[in-house]
N, C-alpha and C positions, 0 to 999 in steps of 0.2 A: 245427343251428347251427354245429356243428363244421366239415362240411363245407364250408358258404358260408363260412367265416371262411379255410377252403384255400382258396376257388377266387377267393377277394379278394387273398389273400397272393399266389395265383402270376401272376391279372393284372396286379399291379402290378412283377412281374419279381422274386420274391422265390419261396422254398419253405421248408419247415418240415424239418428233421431234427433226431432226438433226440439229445441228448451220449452218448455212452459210457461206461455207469456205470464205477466201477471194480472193482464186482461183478461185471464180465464178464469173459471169457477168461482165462487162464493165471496164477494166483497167482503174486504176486513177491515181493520182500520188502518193498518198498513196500506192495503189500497188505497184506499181510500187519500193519506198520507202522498203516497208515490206519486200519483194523479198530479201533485203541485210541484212535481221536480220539473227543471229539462232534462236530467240526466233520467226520464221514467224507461225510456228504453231496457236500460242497464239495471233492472230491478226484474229480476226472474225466478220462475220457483226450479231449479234447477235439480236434472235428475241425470244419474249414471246413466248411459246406453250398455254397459254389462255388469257384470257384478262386481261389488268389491269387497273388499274385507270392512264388517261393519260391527265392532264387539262391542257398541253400546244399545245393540239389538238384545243384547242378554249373553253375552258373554258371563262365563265363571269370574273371571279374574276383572272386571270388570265392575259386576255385579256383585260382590265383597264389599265395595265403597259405594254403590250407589243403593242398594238396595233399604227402601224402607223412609227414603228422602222425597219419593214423588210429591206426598201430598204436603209438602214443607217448600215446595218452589216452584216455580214457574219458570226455571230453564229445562228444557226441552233432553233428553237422554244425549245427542250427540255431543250438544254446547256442554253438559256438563263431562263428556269423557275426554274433552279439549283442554277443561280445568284438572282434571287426574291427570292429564297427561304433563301439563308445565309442573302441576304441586309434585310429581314425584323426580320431573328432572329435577325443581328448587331443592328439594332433600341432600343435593348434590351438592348445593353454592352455601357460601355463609352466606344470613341475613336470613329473616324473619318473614313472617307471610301476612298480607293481610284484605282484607277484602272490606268495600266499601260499598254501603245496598246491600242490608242484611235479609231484609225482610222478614222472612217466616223460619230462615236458618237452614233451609237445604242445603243449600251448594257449602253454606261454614260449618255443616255435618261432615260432609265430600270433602273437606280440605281437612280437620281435625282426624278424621280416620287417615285419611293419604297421609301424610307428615307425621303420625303415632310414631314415635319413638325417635324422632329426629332432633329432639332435644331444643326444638324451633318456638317460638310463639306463636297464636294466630290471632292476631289485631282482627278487631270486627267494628266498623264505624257503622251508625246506623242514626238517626234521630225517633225511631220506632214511632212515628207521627206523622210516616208516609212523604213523597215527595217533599221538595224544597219550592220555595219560590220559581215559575216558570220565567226564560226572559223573553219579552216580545221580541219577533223576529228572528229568533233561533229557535224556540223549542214548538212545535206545531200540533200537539196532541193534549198528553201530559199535562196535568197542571198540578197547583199545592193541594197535597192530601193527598193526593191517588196513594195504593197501595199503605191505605194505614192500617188493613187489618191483621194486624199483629202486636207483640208486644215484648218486650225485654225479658221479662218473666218466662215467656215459655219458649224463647230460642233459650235461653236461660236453663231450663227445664232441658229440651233435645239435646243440648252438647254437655249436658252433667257431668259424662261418662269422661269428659276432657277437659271440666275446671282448670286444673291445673297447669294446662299451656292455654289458653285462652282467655285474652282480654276485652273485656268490651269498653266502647268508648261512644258513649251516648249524648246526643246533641248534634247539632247542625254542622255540615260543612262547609268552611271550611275552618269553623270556630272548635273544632276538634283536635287539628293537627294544631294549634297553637300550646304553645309551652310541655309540646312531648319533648320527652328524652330522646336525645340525636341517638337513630340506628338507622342500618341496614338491611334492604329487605330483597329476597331473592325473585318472589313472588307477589301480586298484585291483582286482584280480581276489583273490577269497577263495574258495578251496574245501579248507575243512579239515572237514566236515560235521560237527563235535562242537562244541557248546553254549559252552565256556569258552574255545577258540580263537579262535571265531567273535566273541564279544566283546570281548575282546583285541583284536583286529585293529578292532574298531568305536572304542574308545579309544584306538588307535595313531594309526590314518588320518585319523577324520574330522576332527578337529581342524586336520589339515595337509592336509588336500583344498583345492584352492584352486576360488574360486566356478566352474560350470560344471562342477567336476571328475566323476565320476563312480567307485561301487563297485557291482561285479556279485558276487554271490553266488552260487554254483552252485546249491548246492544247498537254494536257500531252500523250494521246492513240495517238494519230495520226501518223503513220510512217515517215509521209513528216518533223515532227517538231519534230524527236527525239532526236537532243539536246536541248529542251527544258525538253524532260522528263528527261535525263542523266543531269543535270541541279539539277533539284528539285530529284532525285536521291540521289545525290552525296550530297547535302547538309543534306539534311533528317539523312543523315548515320552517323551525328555527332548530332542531336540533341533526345532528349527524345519521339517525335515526328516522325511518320509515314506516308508515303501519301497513304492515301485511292485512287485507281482507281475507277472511277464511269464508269457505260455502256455508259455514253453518252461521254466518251472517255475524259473527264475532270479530272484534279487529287486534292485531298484536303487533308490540311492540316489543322488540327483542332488544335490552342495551348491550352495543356495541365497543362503545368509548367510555370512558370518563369523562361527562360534559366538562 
């Protein structure tokens, strides 16, 4: 039965291939991470069975905005052509862009090139001192300091070429969004992978997200940064608003209403 039920799938232009558990190949910390889920099933490295269209393999039009950012971040080519892709719908909306979890400044390279000339801002919150306080019981990896190797100065330095729409706002979150000037933001990038930031940032933004806007969360699939997704979770589950999971392990929040 098995078989005729292949040899029906491939007549009709279709084939069967198994996902990639995550019980195979080379332990990471992710694994390692998943191992303490009950949902570990549902954590796979997941692959096309035919081809697809893939322009952050090196696409031209693509490659304009990413090019020359690799060694400035640690989001992966697809996750960052996920961010090109909301920054140039936001180009569209009113309201400002900003992103929280700067790091080394790649990806707020990738967002200051995409939005050139849109007359927009781009907020960059960061405390350039590496994570924030972990909280027990939500965050399982991650702790205070990771990711400090960087500094104000030379994301400073990488985005020169676009002083003039970009603000930085240095210090902790969520003692950063206190006493800004009320705006609107079309666009949102959040990648602080710890539980209590990640919330924080959900009761900053989404309020001031205008309809259409969009928040990408880096690290929402990732097992190492599951309180970031328990985070954007828990918040979601009071608003009119759902997080889309994306394959390339990022989570989005598209506003719909006016809370």
């Amino acid at each position: 039965m098995k078989k005729q039920m292949k040899k029906l799938i491939r007549k009709m232009g279709y084939d069967i291939h198994r996902a990639e558990s995550p019980r195979e190949g080379p332990e990471s910390a992710d694994e390692r991470c998943a191992r303490q889920f009950d949902a570990y099933a549902y954590y796979t490295r997941w692959q096309a069975p035919f081809p697809l269209f893939t322009p952050f393999a090196g696409h031209p039009d693509f490659m304009k905005a990413y090019d020359g950012i690799q060694s400035s971040t640690q989001v992966s080519p697809e996750r960052c052509y996920i961010l090109q892709a909301f920054l140039r719908h936001a180009v569209n909306l009113p309201g400002d862009v900003a992103e929280c979890g700067v790091f080394k400044g790649g990806t707020a390279l990738l967002a200051a090139r995409t939005i050139q000339g849109s007359r927009k801002t781009l907020h960059l919150f960061d405390s350039f001192q590496g994570l924030s306080e972990a909280t027990p019981g939500k965050d399982n990896y991650y702790k205070k300091g990771d990711f400090a190797d960087t500094s104000e100065q030379a994301v400073r330095r990488l985005l020169a070429d676009f002083s003039d729409n970009v603000e930085f706002h240095v210090g902790w979150i969520p003692e950063t969004f206190r006493n800004l000037p009320e705006r609107m933001y079309s666009f949102v990038h959040v990648d602080v992978d710890l539980f209590q930031p990640a919330l924080d940032c959900c009761n900053y933004y989404y309020p001031r997200l205008v309809p259409g806007g969009a928040m990408v969360f880096d690290d929402y699939g990732f097992p190492a940064c599951r309180g970031e997704k328990e985070a954007v979770d828990s918040f979601c589950a009071g608003t009119r608003d759902s997080v889309i999971t994306l394959l390339t392990g990022q989570g989005l929040i598209i506003k719909t209403a006016v809370a």
